[in-house]
C-alpha positions, 0 to 999 in steps of 0.5 A, a space after each residue: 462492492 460492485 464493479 461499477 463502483 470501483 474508482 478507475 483500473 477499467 482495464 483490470 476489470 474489463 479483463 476479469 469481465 472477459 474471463 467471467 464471460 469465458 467461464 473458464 475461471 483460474 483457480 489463483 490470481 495475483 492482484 499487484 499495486 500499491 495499497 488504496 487502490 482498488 484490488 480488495 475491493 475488484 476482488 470482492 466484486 469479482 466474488 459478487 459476480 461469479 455467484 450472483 444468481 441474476 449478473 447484469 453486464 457483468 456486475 453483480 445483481 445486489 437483490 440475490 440472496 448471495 449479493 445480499 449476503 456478500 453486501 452484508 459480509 456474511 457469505 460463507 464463500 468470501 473469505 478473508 485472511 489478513 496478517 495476524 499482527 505483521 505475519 500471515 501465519 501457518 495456523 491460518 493457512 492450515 484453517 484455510 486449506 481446511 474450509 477448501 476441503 468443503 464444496 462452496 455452499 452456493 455450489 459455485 464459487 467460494 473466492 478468498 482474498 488474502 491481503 498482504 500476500 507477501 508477509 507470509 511466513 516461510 512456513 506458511 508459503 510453503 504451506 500455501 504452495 501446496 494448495 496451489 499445486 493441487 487446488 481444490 474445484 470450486 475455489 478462486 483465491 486472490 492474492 493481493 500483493 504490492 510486488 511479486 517479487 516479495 513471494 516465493 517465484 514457484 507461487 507467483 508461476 502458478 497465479 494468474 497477474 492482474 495489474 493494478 495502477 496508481 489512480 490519476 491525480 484528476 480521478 482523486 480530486 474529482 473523487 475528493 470534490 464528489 464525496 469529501 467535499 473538499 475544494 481548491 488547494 485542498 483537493 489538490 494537496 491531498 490527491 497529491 500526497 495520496 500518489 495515485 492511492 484513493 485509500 491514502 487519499 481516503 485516510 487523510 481525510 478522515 484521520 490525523 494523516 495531514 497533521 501527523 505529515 507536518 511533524 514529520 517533515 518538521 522532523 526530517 527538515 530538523 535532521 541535519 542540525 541535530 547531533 547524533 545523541 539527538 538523531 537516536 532520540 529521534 529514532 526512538 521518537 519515530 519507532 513509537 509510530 509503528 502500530 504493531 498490526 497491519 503496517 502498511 496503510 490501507 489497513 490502519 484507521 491511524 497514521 502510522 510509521 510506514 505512513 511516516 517513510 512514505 511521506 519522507 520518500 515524497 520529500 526526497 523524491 520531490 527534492 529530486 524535482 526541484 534539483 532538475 529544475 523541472 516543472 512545479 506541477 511534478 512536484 508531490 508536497 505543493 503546500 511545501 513549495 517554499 521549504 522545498 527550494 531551500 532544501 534541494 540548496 543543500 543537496 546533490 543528486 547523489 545524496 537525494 538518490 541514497 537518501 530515497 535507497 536508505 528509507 527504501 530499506 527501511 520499509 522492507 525491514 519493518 515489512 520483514 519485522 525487523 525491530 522497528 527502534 534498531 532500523 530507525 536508529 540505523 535509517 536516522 542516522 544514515 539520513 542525518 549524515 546525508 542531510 549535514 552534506 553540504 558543498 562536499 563539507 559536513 555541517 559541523 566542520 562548517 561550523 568549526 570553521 
């Protein structure tokens, strides 16, 4: 991966570029933003650049044997560490800490990313703290994270921040017109849902994210009118959504329940929109437009903003691995009764009236 092939967050990679040029490199970063939208891949290619026998501007070659190794993912000084299930374990800290003890085989650089920062376990954090507090030469380790505050703050103070943004609306359609194909509504449909994520964007192309989405909201739109038993069944019905491995959604080939609570999120947040009476093109769910104006009917500011609070925790439960059936059942029924608000009555006194 080289520089120039990452879609935008130019001022993530002119900074990187200053510090290569500086060779004064830190030993640790802190790549932030949400999922798809770049920072595995600017890692990746700050690896390529830092070994690179023969960099052009500031980019990787991609004729040297250390490109061409990095290119085929073979190179023993990029290393990778994923969550081993939903956790980043101490054992894969231990091996780490271990191949950090080696000298890098290229006599420069061995650079290792490790994404989903934030699931480590306790033990492994604190395992992990100890490496930073003394870290070995030669090595640069990249922690891709969506938000600090899901890490211990004494690892945090010890790694340099690089910020990464969501990608601009134009920046994915041109990018979906470019390379999927698509045009029109379609384009504009799916670089909305993406919210700034080309991974997202990436995966509704590709999987079954746009089909699954329509049975989510048919699902959310369902939960007012349903009774408790049925919102349990519901919940059953979402929990079965979770994958098991690497939750969040730039890691998954399948859409799954973090995709769920964030199209969900969408509609509350677009609900929001349509309540202030602002623009149509603020609105996410286009397609939906219809549905939308008849929602917001049913809804006050105050319920919106703690419909959006409930899914929010819902996420960092599942992110914290809490069972995925017990916070469903909790989150469903906690929007099942704001969903029945209706001019400061319940939907079934309502109907006993």
């Amino acid at each position: 991966m080289f520089f120039s092939q990452i879609l935008g967050q130019e001022r993530a990679k002119r900074f990187l570029k200053q510090v290569m040029a500086r060779e004064k490199m830190p030993h640790a970063y802190l790549f932030t933003g949400i999922p798809g939208i770049g920072k595995t891949s600017t890692a990746t290619a700050l690896a390529m650049s830092l070994n690179c026998h023969h960099p052009i501007d500031g980019d990787g070659c991609g004729k040297c044997p250390s490109c061409r190794l990095m290119i085929a993912g073979n190179s023993p000084d990029l290393l990778f560490i994923k969550p081993d299930g939903q956790n980043i374990k101490i054992d894969q800290i231990r091996d780490l800490n271990h191949s950090l003890s080696f000298a890098p085989l290229s006599l420069r650089y061995r650079v290792c990313i490790i994404y989903q920062a934030e699931t480590m376990t306790a033990e492994a954090a604190n395992s992990f703290l100890k490496t930073l507090e003394e870290p070995p030469s030669g090595n640069i380790l990249i922690l891709n994270i969506i938000e600090p505050l899901n890490l211990l703050p004494t690892i945090v103070s010890r790694c340099q921040r690089v910020p990464f943004k969501p990608l601009a609306l134009e920046e994915i359609m041109n990018w979906l017109v470019r390379e999927k194909g698509l045009h029109g509504e379609t384009a504009q449909v799916v670089a909305k849902v993406s919210a700034g994520s080309l991974g997202r964007a990436k995966k509704m192309c590709e999987g079954d994210f746009m089909k699954k989405r329509d049975e989510w909201l048919s699902r959310l739109l369902r939960l007012g009118g349903i009774t408790s038993h049925e919102a349990i069944d519901m919940a059953l019905e979402c929990a079965g959504e979770d994958k098991k491995v690497n939750i969040d959604l730039s890691d998954n080939s399948k859409a799954g329940i973090m995709d769920m609570l964030f199209v969900w999120e969408t509609w509350y947040r677009d609900l929001l929109v349509v309540s202030a009476q602002a623009p149509d093109h603020l609105i996410i769910n286009v397609d939906f437009l219809p549905k939308l104006q008849k929602s917001a009917e049913s809804y006050n500011i105050k319920k919106l903003t703690q419909s959006l609070l409930a899914i929010s925790q819902a996420r960092r439960d599942l992110r914290g691995n809490r069972n995925p059936a017990l916070v469903m059942e909790h989150s469903i029924l906690n929007l099942r009764g704001l969903a029945q608000y209706l001019n400061g009555y319940k939907t079934e006194d309502m109907r006993s009236q």
